[in-house]
PDB file of N, CA, C and O in Angstrom:
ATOM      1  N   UNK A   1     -12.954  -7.982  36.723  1.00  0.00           N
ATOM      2  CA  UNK A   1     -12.275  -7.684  35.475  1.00  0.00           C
ATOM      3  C   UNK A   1     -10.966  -8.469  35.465  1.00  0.00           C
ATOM      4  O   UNK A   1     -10.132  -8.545  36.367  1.00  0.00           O
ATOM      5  N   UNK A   2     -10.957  -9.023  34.291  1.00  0.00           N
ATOM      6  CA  UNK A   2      -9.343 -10.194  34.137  1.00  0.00           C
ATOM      7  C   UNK A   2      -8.542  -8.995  33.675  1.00  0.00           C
ATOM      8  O   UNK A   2      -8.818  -7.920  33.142  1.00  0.00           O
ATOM      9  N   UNK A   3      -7.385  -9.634  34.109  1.00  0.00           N
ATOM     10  CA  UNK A   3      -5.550  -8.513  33.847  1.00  0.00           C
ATOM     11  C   UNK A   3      -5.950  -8.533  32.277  1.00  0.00           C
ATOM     12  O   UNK A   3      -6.071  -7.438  31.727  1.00  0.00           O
ATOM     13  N   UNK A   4      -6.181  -9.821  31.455  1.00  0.00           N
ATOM     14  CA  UNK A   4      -6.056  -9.222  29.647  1.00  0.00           C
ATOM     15  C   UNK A   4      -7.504  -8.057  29.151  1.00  0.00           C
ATOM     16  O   UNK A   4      -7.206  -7.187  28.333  1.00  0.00           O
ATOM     17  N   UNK A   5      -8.382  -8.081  29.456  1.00  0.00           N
ATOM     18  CA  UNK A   5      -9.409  -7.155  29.780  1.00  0.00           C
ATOM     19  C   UNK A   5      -8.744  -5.397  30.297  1.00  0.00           C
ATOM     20  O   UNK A   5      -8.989  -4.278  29.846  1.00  0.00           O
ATOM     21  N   UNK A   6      -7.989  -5.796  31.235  1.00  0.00           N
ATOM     22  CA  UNK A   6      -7.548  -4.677  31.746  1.00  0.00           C
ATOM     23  C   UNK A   6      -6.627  -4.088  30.626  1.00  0.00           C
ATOM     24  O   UNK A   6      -6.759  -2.951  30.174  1.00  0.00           O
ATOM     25  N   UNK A   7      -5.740  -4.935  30.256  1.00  0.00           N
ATOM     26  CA  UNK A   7      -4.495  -4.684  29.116  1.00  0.00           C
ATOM     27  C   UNK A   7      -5.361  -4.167  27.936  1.00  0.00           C
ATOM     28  O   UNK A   7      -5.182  -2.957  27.795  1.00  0.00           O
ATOM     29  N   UNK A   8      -6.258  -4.693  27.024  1.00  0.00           N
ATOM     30  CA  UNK A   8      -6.873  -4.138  26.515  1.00  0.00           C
ATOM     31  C   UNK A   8      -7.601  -2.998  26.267  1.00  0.00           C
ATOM     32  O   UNK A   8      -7.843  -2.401  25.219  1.00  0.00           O
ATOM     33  N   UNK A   9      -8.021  -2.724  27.842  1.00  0.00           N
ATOM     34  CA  UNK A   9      -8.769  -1.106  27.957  1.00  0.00           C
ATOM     35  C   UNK A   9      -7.548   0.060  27.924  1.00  0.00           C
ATOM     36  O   UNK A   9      -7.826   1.253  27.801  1.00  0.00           O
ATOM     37  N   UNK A  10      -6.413  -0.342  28.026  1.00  0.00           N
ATOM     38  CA  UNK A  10      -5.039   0.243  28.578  1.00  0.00           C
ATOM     39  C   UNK A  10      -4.944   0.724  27.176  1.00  0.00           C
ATOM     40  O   UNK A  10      -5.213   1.846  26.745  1.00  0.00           O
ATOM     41  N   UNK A  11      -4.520  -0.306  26.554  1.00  0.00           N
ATOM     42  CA  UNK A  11      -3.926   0.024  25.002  1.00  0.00           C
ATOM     43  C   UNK A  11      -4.860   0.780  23.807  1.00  0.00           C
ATOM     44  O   UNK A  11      -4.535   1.549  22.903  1.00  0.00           O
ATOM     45  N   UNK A  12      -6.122   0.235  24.198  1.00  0.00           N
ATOM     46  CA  UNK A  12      -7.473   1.063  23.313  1.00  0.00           C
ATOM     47  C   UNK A  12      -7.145   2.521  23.706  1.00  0.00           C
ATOM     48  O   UNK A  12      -7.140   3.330  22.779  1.00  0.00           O
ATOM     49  N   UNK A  13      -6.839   3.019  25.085  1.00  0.00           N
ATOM     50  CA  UNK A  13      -7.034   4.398  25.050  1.00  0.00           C
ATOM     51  C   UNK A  13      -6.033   4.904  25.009  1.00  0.00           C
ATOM     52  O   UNK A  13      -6.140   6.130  25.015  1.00  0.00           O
ATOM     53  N   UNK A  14      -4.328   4.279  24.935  1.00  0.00           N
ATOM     54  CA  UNK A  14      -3.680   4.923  24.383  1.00  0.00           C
ATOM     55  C   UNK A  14      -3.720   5.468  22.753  1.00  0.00           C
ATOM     56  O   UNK A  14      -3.029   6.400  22.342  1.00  0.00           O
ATOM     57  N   UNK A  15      -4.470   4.851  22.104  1.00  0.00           N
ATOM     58  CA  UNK A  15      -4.494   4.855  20.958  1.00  0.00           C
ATOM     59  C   UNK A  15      -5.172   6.095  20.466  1.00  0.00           C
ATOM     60  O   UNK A  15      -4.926   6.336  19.284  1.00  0.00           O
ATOM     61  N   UNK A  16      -6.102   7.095  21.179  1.00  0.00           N
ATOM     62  CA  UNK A  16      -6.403   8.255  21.348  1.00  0.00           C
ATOM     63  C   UNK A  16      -7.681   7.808  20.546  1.00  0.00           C
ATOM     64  O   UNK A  16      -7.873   6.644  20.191  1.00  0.00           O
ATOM     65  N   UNK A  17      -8.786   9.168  20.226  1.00  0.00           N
ATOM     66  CA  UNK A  17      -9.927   8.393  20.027  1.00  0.00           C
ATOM     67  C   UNK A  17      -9.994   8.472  18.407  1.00  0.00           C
ATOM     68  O   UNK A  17      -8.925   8.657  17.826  1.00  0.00           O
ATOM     69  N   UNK A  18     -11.215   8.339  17.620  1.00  0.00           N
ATOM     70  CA  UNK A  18     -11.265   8.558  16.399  1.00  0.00           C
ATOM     71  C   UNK A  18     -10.956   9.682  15.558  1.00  0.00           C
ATOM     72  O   UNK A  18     -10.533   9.758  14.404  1.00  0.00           O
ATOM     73  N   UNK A  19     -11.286  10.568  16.458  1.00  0.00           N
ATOM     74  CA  UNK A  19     -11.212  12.412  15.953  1.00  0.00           C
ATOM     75  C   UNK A  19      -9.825  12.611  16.114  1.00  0.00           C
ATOM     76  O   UNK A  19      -9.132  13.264  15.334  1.00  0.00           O
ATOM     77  N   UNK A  20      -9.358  11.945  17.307  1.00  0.00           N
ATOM     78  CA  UNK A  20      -8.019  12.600  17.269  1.00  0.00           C
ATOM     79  C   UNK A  20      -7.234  11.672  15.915  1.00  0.00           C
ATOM     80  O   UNK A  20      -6.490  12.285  15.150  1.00  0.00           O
ATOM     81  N   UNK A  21      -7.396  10.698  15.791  1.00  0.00           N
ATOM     82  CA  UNK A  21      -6.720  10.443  14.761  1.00  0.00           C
ATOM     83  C   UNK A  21      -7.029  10.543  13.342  1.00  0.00           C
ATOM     84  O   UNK A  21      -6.195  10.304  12.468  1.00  0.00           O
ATOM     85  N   UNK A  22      -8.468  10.966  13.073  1.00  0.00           N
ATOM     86  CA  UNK A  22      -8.926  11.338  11.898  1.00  0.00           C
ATOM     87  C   UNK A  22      -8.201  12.536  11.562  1.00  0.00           C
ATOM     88  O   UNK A  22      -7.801  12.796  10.427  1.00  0.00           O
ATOM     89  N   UNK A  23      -8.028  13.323  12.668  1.00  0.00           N
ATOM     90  CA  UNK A  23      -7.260  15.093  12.874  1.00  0.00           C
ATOM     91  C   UNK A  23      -5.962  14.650  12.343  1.00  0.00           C
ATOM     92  O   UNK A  23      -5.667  15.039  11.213  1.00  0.00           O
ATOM     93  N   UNK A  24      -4.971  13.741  13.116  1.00  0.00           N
ATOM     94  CA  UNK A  24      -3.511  13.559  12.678  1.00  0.00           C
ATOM     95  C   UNK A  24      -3.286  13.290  11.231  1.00  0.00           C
ATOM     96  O   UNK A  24      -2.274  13.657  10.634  1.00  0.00           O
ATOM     97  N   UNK A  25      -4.571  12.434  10.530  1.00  0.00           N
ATOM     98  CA  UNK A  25      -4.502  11.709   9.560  1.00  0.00           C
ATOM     99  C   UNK A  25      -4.857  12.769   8.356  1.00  0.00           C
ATOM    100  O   UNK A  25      -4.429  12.598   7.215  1.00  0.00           O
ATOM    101  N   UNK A  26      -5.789  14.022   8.774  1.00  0.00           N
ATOM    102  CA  UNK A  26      -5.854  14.791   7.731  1.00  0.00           C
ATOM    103  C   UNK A  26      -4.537  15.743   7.871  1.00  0.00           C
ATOM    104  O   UNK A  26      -4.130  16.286   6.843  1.00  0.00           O
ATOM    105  N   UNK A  27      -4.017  15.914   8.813  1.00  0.00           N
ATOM    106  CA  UNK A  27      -2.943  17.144   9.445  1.00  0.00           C
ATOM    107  C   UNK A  27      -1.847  16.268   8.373  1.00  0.00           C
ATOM    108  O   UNK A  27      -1.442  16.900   7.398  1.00  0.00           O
ATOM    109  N   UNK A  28      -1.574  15.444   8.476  1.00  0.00           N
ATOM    110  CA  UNK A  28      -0.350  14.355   7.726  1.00  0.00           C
ATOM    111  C   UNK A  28      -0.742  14.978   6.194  1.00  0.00           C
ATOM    112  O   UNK A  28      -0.160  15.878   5.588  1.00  0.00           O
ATOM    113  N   UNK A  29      -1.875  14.227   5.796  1.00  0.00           N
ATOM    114  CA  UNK A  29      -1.709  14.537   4.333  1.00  0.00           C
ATOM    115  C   UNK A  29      -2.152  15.910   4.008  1.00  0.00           C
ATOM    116  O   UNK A  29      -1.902  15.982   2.805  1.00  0.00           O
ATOM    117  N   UNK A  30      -2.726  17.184   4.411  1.00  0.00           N
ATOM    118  CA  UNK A  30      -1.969  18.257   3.891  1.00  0.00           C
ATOM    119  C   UNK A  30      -0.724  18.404   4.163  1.00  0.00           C
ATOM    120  O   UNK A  30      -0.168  18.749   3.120  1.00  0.00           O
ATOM    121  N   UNK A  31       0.315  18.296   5.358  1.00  0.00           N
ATOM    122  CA  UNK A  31       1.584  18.484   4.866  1.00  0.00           C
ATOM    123  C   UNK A  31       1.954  17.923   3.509  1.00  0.00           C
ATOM    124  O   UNK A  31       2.424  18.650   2.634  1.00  0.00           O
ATOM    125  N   UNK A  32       1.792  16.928   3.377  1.00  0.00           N
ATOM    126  CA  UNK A  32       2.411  15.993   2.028  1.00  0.00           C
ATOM    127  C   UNK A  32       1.944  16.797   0.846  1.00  0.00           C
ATOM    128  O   UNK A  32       2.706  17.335   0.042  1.00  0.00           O
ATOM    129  N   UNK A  33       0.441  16.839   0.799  1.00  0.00           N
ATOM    130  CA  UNK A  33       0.269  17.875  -0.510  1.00  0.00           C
ATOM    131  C   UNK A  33       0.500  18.890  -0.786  1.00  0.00           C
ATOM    132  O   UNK A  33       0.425  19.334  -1.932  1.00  0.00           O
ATOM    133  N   UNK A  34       1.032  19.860   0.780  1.00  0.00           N
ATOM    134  CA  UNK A  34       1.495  20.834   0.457  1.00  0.00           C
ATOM    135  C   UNK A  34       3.069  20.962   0.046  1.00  0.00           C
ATOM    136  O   UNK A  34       3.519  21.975  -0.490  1.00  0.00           O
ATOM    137  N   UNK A  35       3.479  20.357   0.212  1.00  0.00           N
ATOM    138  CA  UNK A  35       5.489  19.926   0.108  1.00  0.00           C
ATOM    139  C   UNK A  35       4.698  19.504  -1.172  1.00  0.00           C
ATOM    140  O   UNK A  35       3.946  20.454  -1.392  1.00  0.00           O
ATOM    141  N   UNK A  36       4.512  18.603  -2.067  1.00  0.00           N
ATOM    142  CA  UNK A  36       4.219  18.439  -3.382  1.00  0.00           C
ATOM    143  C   UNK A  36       4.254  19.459  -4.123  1.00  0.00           C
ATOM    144  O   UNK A  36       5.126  19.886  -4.881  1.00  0.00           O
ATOM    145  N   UNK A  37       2.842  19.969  -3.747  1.00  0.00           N
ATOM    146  CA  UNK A  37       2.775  21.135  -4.446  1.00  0.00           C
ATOM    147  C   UNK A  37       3.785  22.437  -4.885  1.00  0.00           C
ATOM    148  O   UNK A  37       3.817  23.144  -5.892  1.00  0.00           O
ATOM    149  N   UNK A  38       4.500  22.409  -3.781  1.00  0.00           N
ATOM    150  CA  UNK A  38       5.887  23.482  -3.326  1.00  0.00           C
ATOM    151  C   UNK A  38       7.070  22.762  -3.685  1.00  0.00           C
ATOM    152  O   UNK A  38       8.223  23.139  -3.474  1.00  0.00           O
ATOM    153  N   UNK A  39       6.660  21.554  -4.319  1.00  0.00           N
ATOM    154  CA  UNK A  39       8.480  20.886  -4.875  1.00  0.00           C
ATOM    155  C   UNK A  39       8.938  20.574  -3.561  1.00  0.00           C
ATOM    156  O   UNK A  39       9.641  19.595  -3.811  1.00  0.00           O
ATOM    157  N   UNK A  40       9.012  20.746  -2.333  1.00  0.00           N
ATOM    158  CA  UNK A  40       9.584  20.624  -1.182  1.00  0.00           C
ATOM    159  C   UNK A  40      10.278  19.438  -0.731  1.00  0.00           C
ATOM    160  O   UNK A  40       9.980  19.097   0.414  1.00  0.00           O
ATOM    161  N   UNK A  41      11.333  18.549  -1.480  1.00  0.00           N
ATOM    162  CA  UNK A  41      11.835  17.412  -1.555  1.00  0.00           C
ATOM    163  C   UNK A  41      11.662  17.036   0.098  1.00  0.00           C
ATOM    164  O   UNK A  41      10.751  16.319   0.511  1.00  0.00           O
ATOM    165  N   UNK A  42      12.663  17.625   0.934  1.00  0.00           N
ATOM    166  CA  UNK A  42      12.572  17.774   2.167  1.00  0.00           C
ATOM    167  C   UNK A  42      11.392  17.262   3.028  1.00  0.00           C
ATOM    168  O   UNK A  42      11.280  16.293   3.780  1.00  0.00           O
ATOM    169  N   UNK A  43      10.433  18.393   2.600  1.00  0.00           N
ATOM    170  CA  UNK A  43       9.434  18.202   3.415  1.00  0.00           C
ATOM    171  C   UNK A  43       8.476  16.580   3.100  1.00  0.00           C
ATOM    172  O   UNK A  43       8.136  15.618   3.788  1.00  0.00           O
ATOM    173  N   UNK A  44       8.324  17.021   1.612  1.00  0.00           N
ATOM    174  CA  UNK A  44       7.837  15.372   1.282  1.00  0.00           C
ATOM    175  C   UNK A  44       8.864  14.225   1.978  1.00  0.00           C
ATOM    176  O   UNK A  44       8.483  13.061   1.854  1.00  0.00           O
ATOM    177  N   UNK A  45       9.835  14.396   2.529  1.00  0.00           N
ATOM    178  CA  UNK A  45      10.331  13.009   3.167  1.00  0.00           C
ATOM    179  C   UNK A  45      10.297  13.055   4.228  1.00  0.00           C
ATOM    180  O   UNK A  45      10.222  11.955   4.777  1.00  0.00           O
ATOM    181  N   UNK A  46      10.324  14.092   4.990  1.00  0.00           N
ATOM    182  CA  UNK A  46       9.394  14.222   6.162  1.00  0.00           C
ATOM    183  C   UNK A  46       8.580  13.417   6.513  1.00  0.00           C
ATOM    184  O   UNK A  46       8.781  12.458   7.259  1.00  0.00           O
ATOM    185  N   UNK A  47       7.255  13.837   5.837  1.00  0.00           N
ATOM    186  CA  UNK A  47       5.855  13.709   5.583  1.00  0.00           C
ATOM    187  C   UNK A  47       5.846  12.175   5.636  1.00  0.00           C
ATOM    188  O   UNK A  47       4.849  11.742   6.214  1.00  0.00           O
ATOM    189  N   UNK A  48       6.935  10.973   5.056  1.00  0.00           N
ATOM    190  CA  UNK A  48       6.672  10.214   4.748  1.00  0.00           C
ATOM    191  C   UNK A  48       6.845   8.912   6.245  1.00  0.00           C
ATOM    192  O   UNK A  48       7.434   9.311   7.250  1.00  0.00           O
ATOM    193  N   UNK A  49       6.362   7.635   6.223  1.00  0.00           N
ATOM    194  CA  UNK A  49       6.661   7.102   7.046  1.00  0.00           C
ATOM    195  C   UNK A  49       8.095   6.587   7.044  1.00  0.00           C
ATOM    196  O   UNK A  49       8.810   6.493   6.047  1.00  0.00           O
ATOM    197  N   UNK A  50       8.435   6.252   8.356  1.00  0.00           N
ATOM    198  CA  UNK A  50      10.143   5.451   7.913  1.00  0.00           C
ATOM    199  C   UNK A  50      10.075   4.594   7.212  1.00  0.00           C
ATOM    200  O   UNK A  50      10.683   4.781   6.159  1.00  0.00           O
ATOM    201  N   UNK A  51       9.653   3.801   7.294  1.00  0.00           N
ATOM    202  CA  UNK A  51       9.612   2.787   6.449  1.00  0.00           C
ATOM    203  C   UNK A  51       9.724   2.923   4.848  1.00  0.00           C
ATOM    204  O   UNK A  51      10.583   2.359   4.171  1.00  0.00           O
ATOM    205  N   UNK A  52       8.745   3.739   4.375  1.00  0.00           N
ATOM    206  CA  UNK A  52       8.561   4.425   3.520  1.00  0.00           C
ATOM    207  C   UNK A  52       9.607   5.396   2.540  1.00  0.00           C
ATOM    208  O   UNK A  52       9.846   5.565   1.345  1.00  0.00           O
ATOM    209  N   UNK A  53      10.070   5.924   3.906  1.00  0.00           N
ATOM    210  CA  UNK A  53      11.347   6.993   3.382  1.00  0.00           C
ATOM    211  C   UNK A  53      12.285   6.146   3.177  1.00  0.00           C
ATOM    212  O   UNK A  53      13.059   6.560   2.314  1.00  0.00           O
ATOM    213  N   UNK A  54      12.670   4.736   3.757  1.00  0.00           N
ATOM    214  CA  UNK A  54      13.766   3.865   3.345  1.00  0.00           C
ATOM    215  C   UNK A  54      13.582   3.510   2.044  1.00  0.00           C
ATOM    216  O   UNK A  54      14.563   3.612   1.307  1.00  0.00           O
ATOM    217  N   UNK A  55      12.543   3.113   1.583  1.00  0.00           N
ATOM    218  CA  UNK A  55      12.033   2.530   0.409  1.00  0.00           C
ATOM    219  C   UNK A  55      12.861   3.353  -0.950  1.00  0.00           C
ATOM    220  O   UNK A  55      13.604   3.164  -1.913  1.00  0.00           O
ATOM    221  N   UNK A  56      11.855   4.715   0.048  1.00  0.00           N
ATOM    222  CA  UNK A  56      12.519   5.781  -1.187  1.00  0.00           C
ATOM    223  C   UNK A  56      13.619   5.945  -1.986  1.00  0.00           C
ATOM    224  O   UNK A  56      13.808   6.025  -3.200  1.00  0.00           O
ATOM    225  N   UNK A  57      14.720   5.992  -0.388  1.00  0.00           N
ATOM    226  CA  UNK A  57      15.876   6.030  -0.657  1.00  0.00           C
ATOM    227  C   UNK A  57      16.306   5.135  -1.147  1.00  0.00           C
ATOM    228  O   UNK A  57      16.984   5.617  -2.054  1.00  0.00           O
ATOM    229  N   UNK A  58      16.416   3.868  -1.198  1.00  0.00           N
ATOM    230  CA  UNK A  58      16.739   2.447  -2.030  1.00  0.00           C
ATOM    231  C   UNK A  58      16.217   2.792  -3.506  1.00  0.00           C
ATOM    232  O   UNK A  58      17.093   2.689  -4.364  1.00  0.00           O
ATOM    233  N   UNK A  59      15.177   3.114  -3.878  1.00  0.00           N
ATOM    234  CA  UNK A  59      14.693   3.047  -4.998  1.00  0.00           C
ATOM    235  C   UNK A  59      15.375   4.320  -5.548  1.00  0.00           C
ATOM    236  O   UNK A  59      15.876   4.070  -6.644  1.00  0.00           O
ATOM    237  N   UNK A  60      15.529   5.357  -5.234  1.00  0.00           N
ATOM    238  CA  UNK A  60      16.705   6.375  -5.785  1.00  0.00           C
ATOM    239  C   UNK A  60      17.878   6.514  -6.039  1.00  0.00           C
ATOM    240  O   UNK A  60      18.513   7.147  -6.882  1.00  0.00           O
ATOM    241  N   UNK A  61      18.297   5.344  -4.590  1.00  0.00           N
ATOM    242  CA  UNK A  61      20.071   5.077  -4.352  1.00  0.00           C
ATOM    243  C   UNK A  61      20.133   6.757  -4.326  1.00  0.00           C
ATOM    244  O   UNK A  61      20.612   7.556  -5.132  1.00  0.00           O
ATOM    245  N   UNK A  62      19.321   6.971  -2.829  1.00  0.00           N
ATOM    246  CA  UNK A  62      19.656   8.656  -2.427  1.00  0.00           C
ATOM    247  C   UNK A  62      18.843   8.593  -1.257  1.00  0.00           C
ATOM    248  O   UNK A  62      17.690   8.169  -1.182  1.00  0.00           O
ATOM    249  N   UNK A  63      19.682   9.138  -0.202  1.00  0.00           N
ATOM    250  CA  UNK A  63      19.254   9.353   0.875  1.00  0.00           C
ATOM    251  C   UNK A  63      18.048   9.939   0.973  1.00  0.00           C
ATOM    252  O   UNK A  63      18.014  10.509  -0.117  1.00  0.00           O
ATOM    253  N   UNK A  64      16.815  10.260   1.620  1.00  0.00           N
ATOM    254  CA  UNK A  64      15.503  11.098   1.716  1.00  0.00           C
ATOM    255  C   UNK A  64      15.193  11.646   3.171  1.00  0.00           C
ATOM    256  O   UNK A  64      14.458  11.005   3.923  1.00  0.00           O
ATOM    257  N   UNK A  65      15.825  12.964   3.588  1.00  0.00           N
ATOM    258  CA  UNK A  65      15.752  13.633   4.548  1.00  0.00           C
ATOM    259  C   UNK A  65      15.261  14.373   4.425  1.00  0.00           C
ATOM    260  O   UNK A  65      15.099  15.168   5.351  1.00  0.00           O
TER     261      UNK A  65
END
């Protein structure tokens, strides 16, 4: 087995498997729809990625915590 082979098997399984991230990925967006639903300014910026929440805040000219 070559070291980039090795690096590869390394990083694939940090990445956890499909379920677990299908799980995070549904767990994520009910929070979000539920903060929606509840007005929950807060929580919807939470919910959101950083990146994302910067966006926000630029496009509001308002912080999103």
């Amino acid at each position: 087995m070559t070291s980039g082979t090795v690096a590869v098997l390394v990083l694939a399984s940090a990445c956890g498997s499909v379920d677990e991230r299908r799980s995070a990925a549904q767990a994520a967006a009910l929070r979000f729809e539920t903060a929606l639903r509840e007005r929950d300014v807060f929580a919807l910026c939470d919910a959101l990625a950083p990146g994302t929440r910067e966006e926000v805040a630029q496009v509001a000219k308002a912080a999103c915590h």
